[in-house]
N, C-alpha and C positions, 0 to 999 in steps of 0.2 A: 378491566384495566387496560391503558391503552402501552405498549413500548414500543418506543422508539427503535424503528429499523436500521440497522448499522449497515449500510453496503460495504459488497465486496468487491475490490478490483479486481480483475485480473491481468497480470502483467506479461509479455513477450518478453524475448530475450533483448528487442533493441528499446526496450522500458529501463533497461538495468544501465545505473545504478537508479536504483527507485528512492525519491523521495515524498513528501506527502510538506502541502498542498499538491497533489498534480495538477498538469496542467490543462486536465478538463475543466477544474473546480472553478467555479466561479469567483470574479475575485473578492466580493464582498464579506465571501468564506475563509480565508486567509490567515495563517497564522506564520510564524515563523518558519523556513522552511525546516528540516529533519531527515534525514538518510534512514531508509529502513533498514534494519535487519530481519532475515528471515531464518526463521527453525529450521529446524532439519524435514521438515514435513512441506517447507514452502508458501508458509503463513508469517506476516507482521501484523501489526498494530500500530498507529500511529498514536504515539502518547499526548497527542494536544485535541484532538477531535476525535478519536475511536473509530476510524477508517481502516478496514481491514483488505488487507491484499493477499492475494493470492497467485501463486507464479501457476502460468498454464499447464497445462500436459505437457512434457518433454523439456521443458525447460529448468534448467540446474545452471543453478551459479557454481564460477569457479573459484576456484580456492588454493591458497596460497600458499 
């Protein structure tokens, strides 16, 4: 059985605020843009395409 591979981004601190489509995505791929939230772990999910991001080593968002 074959699945389908979900990549992962990885994002820097000057990626933030991240949203998805990014802007590597080709635009044929395109859906509405979406601001990610990320866990407490430094993982989202983009809810229209199942793009998953992930914040680098050392990089934490700030918080309000």
């Amino acid at each position: 059985m074959n699945e389908k591979t979900i990549p992962v981004v990885e994002l820097q601190a000057k990626d933030l605020p991240a949203y998805c489509p990014n802007p590597a995505m080709p635009l044929w791929s395109s859906h509405p843009r979406v601001f990610l939230d990320f866990d407490h772990h430094g993982h989202a999910k983009c809810p229209y395409c199942g793009t998953q991001y992930q914040l680098a080593a050392g990089v934490s968002l700030g918080h309000h």
